[in-house]
C-alpha positions in Angstrom: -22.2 29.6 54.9 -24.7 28.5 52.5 -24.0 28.6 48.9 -26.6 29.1 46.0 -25.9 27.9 43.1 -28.2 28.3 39.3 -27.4 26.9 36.6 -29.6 27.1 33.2 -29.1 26.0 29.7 -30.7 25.7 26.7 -32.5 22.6 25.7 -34.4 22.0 22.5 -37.8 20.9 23.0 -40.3 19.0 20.9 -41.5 20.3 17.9 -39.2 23.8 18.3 -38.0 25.2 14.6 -34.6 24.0 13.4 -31.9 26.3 14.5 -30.3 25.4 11.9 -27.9 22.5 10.1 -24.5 21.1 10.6 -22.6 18.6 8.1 -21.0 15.6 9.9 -18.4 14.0 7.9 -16.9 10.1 8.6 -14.8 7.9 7.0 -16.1 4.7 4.9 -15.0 1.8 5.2 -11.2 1.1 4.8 -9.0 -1.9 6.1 -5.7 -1.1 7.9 -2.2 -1.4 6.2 -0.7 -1.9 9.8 -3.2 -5.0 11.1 -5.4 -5.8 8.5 -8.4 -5.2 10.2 -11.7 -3.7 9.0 -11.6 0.1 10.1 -14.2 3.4 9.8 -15.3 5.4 12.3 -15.1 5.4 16.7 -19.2 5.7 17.4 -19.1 7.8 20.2 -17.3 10.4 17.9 -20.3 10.9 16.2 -22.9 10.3 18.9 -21.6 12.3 21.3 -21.3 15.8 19.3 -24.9 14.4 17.7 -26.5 14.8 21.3 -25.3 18.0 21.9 -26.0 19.3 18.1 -29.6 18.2 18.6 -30.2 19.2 22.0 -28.9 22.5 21.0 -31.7 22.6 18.4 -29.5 22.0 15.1 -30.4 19.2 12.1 -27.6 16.9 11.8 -27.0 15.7 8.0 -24.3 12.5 7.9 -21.7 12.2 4.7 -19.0 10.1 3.8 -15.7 9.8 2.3 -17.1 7.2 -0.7 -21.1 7.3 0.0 -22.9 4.3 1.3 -23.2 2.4 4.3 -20.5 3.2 6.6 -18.9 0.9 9.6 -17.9 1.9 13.3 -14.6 0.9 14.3 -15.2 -2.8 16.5 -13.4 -1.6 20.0 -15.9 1.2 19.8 -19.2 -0.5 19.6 -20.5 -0.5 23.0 -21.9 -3.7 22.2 -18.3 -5.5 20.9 -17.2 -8.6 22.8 -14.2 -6.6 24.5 -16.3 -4.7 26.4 -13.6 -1.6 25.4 -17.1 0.9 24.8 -19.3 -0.8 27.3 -19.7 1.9 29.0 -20.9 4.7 26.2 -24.3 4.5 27.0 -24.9 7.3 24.9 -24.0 5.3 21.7 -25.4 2.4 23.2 -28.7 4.5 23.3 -28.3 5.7 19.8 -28.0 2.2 18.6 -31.9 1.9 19.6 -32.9 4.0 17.3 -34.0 3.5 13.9 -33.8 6.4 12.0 -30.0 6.2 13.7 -29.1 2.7 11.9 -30.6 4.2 8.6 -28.2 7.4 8.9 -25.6 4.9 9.0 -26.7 2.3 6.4 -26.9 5.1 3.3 -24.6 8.2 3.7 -24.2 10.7 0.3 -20.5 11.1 -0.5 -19.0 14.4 0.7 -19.0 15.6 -2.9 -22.8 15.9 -2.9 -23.7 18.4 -0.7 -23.1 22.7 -0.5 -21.5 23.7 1.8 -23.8 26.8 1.7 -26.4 24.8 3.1 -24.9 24.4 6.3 -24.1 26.4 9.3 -20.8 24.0 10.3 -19.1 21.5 9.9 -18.0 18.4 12.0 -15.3 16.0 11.2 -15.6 12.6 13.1 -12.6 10.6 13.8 -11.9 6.8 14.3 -9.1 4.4 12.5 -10.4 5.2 9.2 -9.4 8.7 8.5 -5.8 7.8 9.2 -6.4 6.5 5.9 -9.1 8.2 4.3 -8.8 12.0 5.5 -5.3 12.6 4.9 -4.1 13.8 1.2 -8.2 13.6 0.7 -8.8 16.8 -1.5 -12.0 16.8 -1.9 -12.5 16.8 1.5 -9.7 19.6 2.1 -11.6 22.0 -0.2 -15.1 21.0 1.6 -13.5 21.7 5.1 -11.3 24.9 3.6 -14.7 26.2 2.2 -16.5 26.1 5.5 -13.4 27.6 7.6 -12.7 30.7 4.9 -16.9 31.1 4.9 -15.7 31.9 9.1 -18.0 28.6 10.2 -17.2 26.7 12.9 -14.9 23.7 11.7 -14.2 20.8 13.8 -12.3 18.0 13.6 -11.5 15.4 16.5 -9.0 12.7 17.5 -8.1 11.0 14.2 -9.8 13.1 12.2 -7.5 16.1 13.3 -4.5 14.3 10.2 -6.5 16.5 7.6 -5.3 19.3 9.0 -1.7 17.9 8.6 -1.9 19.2 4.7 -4.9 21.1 4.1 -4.5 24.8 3.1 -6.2 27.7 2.4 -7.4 29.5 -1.0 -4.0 31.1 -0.6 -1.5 27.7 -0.2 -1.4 28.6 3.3 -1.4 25.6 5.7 -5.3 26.3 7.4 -3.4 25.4 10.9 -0.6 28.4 10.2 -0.8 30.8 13.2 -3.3 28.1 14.9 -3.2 26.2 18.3 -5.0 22.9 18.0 -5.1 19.1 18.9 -5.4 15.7 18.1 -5.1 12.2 19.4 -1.6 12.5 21.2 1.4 10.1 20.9 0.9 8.9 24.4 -2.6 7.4 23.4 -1.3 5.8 20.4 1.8 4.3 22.9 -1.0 3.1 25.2 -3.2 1.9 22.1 -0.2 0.0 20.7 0.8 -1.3 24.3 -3.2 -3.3 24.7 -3.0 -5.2 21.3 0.7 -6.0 20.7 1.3 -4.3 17.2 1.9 -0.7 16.2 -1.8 0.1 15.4 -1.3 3.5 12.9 0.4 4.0 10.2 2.0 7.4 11.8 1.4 9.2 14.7 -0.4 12.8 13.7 1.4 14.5 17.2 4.6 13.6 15.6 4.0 14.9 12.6 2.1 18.1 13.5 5.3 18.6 15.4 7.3 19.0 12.2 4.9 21.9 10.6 6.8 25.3 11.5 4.3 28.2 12.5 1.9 25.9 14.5 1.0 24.9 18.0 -0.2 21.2 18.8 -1.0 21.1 22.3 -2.2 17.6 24.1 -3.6 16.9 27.6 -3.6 14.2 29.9 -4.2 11.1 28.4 -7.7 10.0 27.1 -9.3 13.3 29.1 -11.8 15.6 27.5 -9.6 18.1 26.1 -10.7 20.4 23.1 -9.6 23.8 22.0 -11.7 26.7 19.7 -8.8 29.3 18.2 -11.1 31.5 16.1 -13.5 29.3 13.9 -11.3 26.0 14.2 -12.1 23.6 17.0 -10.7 20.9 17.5 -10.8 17.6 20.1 -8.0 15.2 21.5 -9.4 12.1 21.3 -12.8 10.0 21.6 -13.7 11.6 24.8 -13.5 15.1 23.5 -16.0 15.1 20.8 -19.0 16.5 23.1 -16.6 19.4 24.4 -16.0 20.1 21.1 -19.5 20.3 19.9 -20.1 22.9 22.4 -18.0 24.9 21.5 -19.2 25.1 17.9 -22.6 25.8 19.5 -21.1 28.3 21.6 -19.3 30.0 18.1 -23.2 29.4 16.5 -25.2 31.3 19.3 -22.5 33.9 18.9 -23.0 35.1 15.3 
């Protein structure tokens, strides 16, 4: 028996109005505690959730933790000597662009934007955040503001530790009642395993695990995995960030 099969989607085309804006938010530059090396953001974090905001019609604007020019973590540049990324084309394809390079080369700080001009917000992981994101309060209140305002609020793979402390207007922990997920102990095991040295400072599975009142759930191991529980959506690991973007364009189209 034959089977029919249609499938249609939306696809922005050329010169169609804005649908509307979301805030993209990565770490500056920092240098690791655990290995010394230079650290910031994992490329396809951004790039990936940046194809599917656009294509689904929506302006991307590009902040930082400190303002300025902002550096992708090495193993993720699909371009590094390791050949780790060599295969995220879509980054690689990003890289081409100029109007790309100059998002990266002079980001406002996080401080310097409303919130109230955006429709959500998107948290991009990578080695940085572990220590740029956590305990960052002004980037608590920017991410609490957007959540409580019942915008979609991501956050993916490393990016996921600012939900570790960040709490609502009412000293609620924003993850209380919540099922969500970040880059799982088994990745950091397998991360640790490739170079020789214990990469993070802490594991964010292990300590999501201690918060009472919450459910962190992980998938297999470096799969697309990402889960939406009300406004708050969040992604495993590197490979999750387009999942998650749709589904913040799914909660978008919704309203």
């Amino acid at each position: 028996m034959n089977q029919i099969l249609e499938k249609q989607s939306y696809v922005h085309f050329h010169g169609a109005p804005s649908k509307g804006k979301i805030l993209m938010v990565a770490s500056s530059p920092a240098v690791s505690k655990q290995t010394g090396w230079p650290i910031g953001f994992w490329i396809a974090e951004l790039t990936h959730p940046l194809r599917v905001f656009q294509e689904a019609g929506y302006e991307v604007e590009l902040v930082s933790t400190a303002g300025g020019k902002i550096e992708m973590d090495s193993y993720s540049n699909p371009n590094d000597p390791s050949g780790y990324s060599a295969h995220d084309v879509i980054s690689l394809g990003y890289l081409q662009k100029p109007e790309f390079k100059a998002m990266l080369e002079n980001t406002k700080k996080l401080t310097e934007v409303n919130p109230a001009d955006f429709d959500a917000i998107f948290l991009v992981g990578g080695q940085g955040p572990m220590y740029t994101f956590r305990g960052n309060k002004e980037l608590e209140k920017l991410f609490v503001a957007f959540y409580e305002a019942g915008k979609p609020s991501a956050a993916v793979c490393h990016s996921t530790t600012l939900l570790l402390e960040a709490k609502k207007s009412n000293g609620e922990l924003l993850v209380a009642g919540k099922i969500w997920t970040g880059f799982a102990d088994v990745e950091e095991e397998f991360a640790d395993q490739a170079v020789g040295m214990k990469i993070q400072p802490y594991r964010i599975e292990d300590e999501a695990r201690k918060i009472q009142g919450t459910t962190f759930k992980v998938a297999a191991p470096f799969s697309s995995y990402a889960i939406m529980d009300g406004n708050l959506v969040t992604g495993q690991q590197q490979n999750s960030g387009a999942a998650a973007a749709e589904m913040v364009v799914d909660l978008l189209n919704s309203k």
